[in-house]
NUROMI-863165 format. One record per residue (C-alpha): x, y, z; residue in one letter; residue number from 1. Coordinates in pm, 1 decimal, padded with zeros to 6 digits. Each point is the difference from the previous one (the first is absolute). Example, Ala and Ser with C-alpha at 12.3 -4.5 7.8 and 13.67 -1.06 7.14 Angstrom:
// NUROMI-863165
+----------+----------+----------+------+-----+
|       xx |       yy |       zz | code | pos |
+----------+----------+----------+------+-----+
|  01230.0 | -00450.0 |  00780.0 |    a |   1 |
|  00137.0 |  00344.0 | -00066.0 |    s |   2 |
+----------+----------+----------+------+-----+
This chain:
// NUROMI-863165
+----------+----------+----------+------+-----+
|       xx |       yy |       zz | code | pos |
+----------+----------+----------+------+-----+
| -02526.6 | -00864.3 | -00911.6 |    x |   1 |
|  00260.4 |  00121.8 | -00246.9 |    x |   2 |
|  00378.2 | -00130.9 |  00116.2 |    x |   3 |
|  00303.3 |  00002.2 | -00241.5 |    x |   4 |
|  00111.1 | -00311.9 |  00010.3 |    x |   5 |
|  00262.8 | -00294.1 | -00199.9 |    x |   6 |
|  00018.1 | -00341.6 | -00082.9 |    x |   7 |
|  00407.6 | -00069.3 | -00067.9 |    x |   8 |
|  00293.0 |  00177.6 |  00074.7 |    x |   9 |
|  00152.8 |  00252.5 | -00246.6 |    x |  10 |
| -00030.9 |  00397.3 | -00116.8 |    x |  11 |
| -00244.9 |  00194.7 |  00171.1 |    x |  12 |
| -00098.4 |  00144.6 | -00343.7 |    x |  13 |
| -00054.3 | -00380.6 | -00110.3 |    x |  14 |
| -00143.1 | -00170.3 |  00272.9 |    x |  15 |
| -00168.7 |  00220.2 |  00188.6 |    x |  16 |
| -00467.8 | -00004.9 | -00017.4 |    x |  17 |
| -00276.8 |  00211.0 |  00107.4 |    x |  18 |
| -00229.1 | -00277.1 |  00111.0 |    x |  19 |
| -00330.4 | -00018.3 |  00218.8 |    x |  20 |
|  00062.5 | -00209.0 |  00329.1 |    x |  21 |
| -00303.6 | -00110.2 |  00306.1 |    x |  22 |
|  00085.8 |  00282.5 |  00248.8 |    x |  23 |
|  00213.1 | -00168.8 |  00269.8 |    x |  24 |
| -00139.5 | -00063.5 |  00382.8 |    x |  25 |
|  00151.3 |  00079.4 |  00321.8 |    x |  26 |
|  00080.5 | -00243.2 |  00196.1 |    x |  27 |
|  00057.6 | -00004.3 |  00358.4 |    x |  28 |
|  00223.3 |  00260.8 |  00107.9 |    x |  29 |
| -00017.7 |  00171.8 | -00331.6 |    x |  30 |
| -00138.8 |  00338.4 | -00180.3 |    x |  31 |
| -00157.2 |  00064.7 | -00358.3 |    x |  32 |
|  00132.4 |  00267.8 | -00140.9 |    x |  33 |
| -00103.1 |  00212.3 | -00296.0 |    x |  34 |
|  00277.7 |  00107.6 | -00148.6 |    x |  35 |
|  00092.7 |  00365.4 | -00129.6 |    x |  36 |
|  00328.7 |  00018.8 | -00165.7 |    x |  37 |
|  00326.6 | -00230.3 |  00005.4 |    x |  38 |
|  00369.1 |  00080.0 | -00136.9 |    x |  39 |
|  00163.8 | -00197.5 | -00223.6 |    x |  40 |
|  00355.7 | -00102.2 |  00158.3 |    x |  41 |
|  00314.5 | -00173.4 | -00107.6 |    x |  42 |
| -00097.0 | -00291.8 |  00197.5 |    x |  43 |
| -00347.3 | -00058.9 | -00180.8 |    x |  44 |
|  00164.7 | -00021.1 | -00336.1 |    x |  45 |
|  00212.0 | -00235.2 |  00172.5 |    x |  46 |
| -00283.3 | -00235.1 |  00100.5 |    x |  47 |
| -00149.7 |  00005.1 | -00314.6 |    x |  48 |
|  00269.0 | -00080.7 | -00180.3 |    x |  49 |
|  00101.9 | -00298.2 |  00233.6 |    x |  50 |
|  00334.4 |  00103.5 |  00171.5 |    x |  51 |
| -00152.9 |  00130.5 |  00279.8 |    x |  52 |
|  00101.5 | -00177.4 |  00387.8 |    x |  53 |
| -00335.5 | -00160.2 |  00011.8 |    x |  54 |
| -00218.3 | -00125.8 | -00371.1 |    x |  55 |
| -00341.6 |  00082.8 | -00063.7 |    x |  56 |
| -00285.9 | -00277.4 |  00049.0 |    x |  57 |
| -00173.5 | -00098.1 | -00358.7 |    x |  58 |
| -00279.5 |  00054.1 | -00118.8 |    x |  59 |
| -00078.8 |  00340.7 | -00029.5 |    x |  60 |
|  00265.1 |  00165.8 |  00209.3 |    x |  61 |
| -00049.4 |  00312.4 |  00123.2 |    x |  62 |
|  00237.4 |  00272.6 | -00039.0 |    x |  63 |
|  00103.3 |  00254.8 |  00292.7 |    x |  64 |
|  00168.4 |  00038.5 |  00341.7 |    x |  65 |
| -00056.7 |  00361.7 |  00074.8 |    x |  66 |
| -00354.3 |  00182.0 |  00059.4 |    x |  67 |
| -00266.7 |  00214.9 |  00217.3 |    x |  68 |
| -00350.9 | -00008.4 | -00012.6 |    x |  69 |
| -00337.1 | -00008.5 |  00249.4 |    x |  70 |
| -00064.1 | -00313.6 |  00206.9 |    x |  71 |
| -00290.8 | -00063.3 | -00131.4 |    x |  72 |
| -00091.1 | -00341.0 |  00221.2 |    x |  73 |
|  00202.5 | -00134.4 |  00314.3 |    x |  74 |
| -00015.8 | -00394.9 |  00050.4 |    x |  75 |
| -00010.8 | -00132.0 |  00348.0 |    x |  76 |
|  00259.0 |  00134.3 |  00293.9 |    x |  77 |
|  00060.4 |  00315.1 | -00139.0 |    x |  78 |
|  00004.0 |  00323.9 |  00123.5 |    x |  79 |
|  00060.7 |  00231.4 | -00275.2 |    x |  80 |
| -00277.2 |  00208.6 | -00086.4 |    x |  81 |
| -00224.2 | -00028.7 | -00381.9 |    x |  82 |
|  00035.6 |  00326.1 | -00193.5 |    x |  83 |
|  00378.8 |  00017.5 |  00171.3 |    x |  84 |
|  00268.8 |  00128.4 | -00268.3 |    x |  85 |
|  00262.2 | -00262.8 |  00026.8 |    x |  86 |
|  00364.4 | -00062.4 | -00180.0 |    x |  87 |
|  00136.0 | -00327.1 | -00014.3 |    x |  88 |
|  00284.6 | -00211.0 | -00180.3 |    x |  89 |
| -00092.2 | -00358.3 | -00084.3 |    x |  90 |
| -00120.2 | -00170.1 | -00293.5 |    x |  91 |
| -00267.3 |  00055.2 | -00270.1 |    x |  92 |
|  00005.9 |  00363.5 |  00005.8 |    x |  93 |
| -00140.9 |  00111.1 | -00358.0 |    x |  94 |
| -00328.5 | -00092.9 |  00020.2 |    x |  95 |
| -00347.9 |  00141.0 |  00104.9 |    x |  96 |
| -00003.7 | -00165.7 |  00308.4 |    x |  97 |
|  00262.0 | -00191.1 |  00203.0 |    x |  98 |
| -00029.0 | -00199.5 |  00352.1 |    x |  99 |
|  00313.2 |  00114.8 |  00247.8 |    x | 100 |
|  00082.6 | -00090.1 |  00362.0 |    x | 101 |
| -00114.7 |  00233.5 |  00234.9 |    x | 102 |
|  00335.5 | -00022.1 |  00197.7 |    x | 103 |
|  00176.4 |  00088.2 | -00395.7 |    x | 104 |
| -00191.9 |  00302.2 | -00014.2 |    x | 105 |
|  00088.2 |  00366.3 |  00065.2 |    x | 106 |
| -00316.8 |  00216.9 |  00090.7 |    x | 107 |
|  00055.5 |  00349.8 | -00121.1 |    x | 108 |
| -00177.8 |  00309.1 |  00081.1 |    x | 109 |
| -00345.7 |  00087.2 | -00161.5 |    x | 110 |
|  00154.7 |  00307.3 | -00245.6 |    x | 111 |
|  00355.9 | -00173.7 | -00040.8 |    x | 112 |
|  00101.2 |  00052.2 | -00414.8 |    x | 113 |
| -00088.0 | -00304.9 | -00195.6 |    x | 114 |
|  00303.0 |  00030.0 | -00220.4 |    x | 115 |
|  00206.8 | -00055.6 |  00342.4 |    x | 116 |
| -00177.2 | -00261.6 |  00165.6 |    x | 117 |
|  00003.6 | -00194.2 | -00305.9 |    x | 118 |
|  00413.7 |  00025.7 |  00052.2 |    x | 119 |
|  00006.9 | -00013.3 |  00330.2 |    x | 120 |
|  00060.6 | -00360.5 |  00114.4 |    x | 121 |
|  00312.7 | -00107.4 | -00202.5 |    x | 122 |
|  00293.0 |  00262.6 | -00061.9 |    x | 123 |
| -00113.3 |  00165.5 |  00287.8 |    x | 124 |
|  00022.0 | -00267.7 |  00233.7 |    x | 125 |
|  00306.9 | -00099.4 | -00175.1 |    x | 126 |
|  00132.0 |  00318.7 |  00065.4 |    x | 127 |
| -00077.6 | -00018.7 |  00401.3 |    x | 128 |
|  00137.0 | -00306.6 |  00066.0 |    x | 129 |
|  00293.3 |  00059.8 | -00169.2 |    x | 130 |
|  00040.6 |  00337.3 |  00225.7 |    x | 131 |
| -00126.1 | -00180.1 |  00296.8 |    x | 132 |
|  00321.9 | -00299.5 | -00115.2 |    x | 133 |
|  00247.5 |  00287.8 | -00056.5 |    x | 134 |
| -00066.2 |  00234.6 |  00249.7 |    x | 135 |
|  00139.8 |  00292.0 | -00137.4 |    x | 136 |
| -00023.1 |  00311.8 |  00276.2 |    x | 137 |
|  00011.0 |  00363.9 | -00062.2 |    x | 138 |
|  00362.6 |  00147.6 | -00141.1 |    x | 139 |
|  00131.4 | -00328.8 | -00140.3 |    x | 140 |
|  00032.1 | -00092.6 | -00364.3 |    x | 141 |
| -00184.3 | -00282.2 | -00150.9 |    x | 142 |
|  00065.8 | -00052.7 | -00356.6 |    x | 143 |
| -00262.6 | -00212.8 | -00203.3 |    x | 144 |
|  00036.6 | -00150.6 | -00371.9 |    x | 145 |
| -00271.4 |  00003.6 | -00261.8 |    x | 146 |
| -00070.6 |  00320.7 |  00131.4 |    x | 147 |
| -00263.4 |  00060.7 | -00254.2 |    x | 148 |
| -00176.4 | -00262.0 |  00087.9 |    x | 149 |
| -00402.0 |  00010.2 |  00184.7 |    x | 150 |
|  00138.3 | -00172.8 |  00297.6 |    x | 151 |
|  00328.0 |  00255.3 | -00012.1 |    x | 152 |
| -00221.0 |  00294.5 | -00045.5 |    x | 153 |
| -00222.8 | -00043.2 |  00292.5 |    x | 154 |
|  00353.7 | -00112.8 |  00222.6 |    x | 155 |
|  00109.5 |  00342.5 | -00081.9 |    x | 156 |
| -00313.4 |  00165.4 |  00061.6 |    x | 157 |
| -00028.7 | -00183.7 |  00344.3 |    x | 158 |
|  00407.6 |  00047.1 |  00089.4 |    x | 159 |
| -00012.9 |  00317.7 | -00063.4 |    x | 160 |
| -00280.9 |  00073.8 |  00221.5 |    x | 161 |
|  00191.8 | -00154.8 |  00295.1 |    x | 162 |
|  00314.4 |  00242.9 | -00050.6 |    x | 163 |
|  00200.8 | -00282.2 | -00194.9 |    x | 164 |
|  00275.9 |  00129.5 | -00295.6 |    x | 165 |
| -00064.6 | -00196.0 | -00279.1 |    x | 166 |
|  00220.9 | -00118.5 | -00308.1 |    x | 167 |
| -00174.9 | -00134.9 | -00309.6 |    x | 168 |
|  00148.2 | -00152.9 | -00264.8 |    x | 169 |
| -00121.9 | -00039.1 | -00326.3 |    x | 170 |
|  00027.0 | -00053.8 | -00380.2 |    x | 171 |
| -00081.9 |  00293.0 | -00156.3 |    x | 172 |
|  00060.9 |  00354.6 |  00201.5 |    x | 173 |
| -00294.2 |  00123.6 | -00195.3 |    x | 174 |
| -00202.8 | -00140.0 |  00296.1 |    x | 175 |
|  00215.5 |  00173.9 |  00228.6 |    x | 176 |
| -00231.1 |  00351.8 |  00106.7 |    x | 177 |
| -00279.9 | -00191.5 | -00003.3 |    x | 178 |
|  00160.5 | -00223.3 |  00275.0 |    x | 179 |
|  00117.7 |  00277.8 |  00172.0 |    x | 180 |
| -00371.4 |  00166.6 |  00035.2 |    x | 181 |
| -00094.6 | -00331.2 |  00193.0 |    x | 182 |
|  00329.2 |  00066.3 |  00259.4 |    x | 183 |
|  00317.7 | -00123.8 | -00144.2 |    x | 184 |
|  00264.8 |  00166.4 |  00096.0 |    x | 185 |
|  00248.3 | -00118.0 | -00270.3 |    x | 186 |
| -00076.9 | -00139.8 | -00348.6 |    x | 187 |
|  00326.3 | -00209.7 | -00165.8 |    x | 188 |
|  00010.4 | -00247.3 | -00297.2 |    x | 189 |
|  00052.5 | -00353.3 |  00112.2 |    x | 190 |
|  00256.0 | -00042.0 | -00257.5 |    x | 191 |
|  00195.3 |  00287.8 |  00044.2 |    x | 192 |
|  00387.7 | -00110.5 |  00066.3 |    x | 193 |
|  00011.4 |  00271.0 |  00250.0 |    x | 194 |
| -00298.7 | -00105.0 |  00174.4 |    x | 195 |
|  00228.6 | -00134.5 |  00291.8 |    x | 196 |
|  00209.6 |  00337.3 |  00035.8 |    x | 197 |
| -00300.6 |  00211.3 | -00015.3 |    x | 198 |
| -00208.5 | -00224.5 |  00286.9 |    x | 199 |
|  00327.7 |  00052.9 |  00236.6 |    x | 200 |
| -00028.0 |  00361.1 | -00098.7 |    x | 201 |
| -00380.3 |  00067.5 |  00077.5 |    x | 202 |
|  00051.1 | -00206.9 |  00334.1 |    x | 203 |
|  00295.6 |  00151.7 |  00149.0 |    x | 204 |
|  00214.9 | -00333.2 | -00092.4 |    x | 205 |
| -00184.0 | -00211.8 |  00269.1 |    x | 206 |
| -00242.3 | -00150.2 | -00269.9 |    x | 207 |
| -00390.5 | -00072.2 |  00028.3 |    x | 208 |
| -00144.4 | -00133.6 |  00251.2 |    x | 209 |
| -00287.8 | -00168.9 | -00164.6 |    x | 210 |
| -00054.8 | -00150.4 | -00359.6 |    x | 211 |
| -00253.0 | -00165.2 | -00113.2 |    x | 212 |
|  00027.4 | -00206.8 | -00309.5 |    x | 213 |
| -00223.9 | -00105.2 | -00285.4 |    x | 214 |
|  00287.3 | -00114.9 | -00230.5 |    x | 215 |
|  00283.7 | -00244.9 |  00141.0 |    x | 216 |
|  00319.3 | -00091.3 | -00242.9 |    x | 217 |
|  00243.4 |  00267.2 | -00022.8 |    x | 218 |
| -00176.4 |  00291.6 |  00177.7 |    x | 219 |
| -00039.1 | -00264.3 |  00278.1 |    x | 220 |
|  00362.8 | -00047.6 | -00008.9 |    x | 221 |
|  00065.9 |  00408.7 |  00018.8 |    x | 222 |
| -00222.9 |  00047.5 |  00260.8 |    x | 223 |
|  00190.3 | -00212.1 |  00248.9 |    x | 224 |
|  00293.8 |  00231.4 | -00071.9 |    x | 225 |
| -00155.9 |  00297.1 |  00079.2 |    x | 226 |
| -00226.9 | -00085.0 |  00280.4 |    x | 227 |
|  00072.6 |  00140.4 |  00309.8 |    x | 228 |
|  00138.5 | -00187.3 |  00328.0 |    x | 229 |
| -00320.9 | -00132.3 |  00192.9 |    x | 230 |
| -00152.4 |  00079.1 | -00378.9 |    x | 231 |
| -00362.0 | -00221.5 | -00043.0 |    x | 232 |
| -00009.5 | -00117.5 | -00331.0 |    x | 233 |
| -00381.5 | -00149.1 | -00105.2 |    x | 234 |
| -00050.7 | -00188.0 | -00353.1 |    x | 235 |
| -00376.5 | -00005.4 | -00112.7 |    x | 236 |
|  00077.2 | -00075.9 | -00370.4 |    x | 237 |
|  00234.9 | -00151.8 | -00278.5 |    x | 238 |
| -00039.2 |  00106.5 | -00358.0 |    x | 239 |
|  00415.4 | -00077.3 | -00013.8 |    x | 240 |
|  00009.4 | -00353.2 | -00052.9 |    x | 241 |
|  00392.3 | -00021.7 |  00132.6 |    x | 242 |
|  00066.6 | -00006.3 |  00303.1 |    x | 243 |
|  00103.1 |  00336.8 |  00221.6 |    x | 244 |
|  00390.4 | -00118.4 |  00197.0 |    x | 245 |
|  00148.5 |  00117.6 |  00346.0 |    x | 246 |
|  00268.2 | -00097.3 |  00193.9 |    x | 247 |
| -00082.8 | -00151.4 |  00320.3 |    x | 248 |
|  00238.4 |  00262.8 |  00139.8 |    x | 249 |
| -00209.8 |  00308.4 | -00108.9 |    x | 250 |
| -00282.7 | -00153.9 |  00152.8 |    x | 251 |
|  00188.9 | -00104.8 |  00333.4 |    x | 252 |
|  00200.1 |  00335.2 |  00042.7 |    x | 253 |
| -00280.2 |  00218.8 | -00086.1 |    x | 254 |
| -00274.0 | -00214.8 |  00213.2 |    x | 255 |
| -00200.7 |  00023.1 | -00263.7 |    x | 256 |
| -00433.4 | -00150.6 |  00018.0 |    x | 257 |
| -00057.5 | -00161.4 | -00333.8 |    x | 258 |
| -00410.0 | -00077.2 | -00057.9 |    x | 259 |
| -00192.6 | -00120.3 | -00264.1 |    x | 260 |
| -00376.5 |  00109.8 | -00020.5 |    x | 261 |
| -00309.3 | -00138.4 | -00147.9 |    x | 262 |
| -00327.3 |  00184.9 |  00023.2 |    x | 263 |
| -00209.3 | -00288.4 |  00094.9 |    x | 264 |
|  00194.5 | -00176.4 |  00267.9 |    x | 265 |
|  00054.3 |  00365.2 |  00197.4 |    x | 266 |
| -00439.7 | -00004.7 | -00019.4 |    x | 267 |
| -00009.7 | -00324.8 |  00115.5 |    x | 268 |
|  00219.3 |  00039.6 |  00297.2 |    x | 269 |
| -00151.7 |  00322.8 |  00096.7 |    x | 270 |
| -00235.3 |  00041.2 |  00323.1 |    x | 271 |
| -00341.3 |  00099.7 | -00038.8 |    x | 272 |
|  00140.3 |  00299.7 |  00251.7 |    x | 273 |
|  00277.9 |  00087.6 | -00276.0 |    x | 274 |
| -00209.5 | -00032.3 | -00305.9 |    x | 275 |
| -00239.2 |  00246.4 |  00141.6 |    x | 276 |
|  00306.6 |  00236.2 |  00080.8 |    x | 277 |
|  00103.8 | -00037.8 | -00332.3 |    x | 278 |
| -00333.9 |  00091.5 | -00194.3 |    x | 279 |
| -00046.1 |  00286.1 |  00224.2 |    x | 280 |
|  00305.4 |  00120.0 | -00082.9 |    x | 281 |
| -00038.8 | -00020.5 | -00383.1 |    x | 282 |
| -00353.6 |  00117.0 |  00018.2 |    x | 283 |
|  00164.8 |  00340.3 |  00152.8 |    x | 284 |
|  00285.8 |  00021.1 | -00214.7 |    x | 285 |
| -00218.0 | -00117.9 | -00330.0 |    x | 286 |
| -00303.4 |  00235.0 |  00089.0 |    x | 287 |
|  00219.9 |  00286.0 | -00032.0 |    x | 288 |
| -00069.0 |  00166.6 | -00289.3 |    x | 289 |
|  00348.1 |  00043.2 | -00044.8 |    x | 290 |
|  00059.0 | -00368.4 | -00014.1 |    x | 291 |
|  00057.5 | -00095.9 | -00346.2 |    x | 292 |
| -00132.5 | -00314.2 | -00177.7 |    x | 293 |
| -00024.0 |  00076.6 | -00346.5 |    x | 294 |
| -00275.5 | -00122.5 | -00226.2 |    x | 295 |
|  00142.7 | -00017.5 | -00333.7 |    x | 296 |
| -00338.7 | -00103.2 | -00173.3 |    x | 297 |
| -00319.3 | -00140.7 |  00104.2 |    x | 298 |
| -00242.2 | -00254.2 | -00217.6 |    x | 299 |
| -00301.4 | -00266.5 |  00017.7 |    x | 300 |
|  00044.1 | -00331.8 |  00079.0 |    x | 301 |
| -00161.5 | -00041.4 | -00421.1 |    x | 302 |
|  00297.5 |  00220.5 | -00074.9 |    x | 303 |
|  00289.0 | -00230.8 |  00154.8 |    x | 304 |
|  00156.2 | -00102.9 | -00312.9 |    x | 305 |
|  00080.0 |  00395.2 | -00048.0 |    x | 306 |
|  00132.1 |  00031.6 |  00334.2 |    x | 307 |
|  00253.4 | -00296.4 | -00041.2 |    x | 308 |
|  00103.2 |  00208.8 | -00279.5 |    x | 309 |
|  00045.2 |  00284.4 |  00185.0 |    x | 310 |
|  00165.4 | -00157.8 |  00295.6 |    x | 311 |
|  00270.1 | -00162.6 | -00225.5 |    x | 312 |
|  00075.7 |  00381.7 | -00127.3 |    x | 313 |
|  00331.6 |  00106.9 |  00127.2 |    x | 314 |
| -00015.2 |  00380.2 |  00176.0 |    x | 315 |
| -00326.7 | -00042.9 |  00155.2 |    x | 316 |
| -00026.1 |  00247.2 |  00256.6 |    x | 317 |
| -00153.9 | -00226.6 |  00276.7 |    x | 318 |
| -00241.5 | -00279.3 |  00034.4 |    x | 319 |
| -00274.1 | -00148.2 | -00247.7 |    x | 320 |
| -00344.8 | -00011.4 |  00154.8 |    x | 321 |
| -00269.7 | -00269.8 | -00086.2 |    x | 322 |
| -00337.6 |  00205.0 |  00119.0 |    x | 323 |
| -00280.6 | -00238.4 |  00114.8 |    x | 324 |
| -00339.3 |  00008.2 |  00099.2 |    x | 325 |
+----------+----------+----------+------+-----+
């Protein structure tokens, strides 16, 4: 089988292969799966180029984490049927076929879009947990940084469905209608001075109730001024290398719930009861046609090179594709 694979750290553009590899085996308690299309995400360049949480296993590395395909064999134990469309996040993704555990997977209806099953498993279950950690109800204000972000686009999508107000802050107001035609109720620039005055104005001077942040250092800092009492305040990210500050007295007064997040650990904890919850949930919300996951491009796994080229493009207007089988 054809797999795109590396040998050493470094630039995707540099290191990266198309190779042939012996078509893997399930084992026991594991599914083949043929694989149809997989995004290319922050976190894969990551791994490739070494700084990822976790380092790839020489020789011939496999590139990857995100995918959907057909089971095309089950190993021993499982129940999952062959010819299922499945969704997974794991390892090894771009490549013909890949071997996942059954208990990993996410079995999708016959008919579910391709282009959204291949997204499905990451920034969307990034964005549920981080709902499900927040718990933003209908009528309050949740206010989310990095708003133009996958995982920030499919919070908003999600938020708004339940009835939540939503504040996004970004870099560049350009993105601002298109944010709004997802549910945002408010567009503002993260580094306007008046961003504090104008966040007491929208909520009535009580503040948000929710924020979510991707950022940390000084943004981190403002939010714990402008978070409401009994405010819950979840960090999933830190492209700020200082460190956000609070007093302990804004977080005493206002009895404020401080959280970090990490996408893994919340799967890991889940019960098999809640996972199921949770991929019923996203299959209904992400089977809507109204559900938007962009597709930016689409190309070949012999056409990789030109999609890392494509990926690195500022402006894209969502995801790059790698089509297989």
């Amino acid at each position: 089988m054809q797999a795109i694979a590396f040998n050493k750290v470094g630039s995707p553009a540099e290191v990266l292969t198309l190779i042939e590899k012996e078509q893997p085996v399930p084992a026991e308690g594991e599914v083949l799966v043929k694989m149809l299309a997989s995004p290319i995400h922050p976190a894969d360049t990551f791994f490739i180029q070494g700084t990822y949480r976790f380092q790839p296993e020489f020789p011939d590395e496999t590139a990857g984490f995100e995918g959907a395909g057909i089971v095309e064999r089950v190993g021993k134990g499982v129940t999952v049927a062959a010819g299922s469309l499945v969704a997974f996040f794991g390892r090894r993704a771009w490549a013909e076929y890949v071997t996942v555990p059954a208990g990993e997977l996410a079995v999708l209806p016959a008919g579910f879009p391709v282009e959204k099953a291949a997204q499905f498993s990451l920034n969307p279950f990034t964005a549920w947990g981080l709902l499900e950690t927040a718990r933003p109800v209908a009528g309050e204000w949740m206010l989310l940084t990095g708003a133009n972000s996958s995982v920030s686009q499919i919070l908003i999508q999600l938020a708004h469905r339940s009835g939540v107000r939503i504040i996004a802050l970004v870099r560049d107001l350009a993105q601002a209608d298109g944010l709004r035609a997802l549910g945002a109720d408010e567009v503002l620039d993260i580094e306007d001075q008046g961003l504090g005055k104008r966040v007491q104005e929208l909520t009535g001077g009580k503040g948000f109730n929710v924020a979510l942040d991707a950022i940390g250092g000084a943004i981190g800092t403002k939010i714990f001024e402008l978070i409401a009492p009994f405010g819950r305040f979840v960090l999933y990210g830190s492209t700020k290398k200082e460190p956000a500050q609070y007093f302990n007295a804004q977080m005493v007064y206002k009895n404020l719930l401080v959280k970090g997040f990490g996408v893994r650990a919340y799967l890991n904890d889940q019960t098999a009861s809640q996972r199921a919850a949770m991929i019923k949930g996203l299959v209904e919300a992400l089977g809507d046609p109204a559900f938007q996951l962009p597709v930016a491009q689409s190309y070949r796994l012999d056409q990789f090179k030109e999609a890392i080229r494509e990926n690195d493009r500022s402006g894209r207007g969502g995801k790059i594709l790698l089509k297989i089988n």
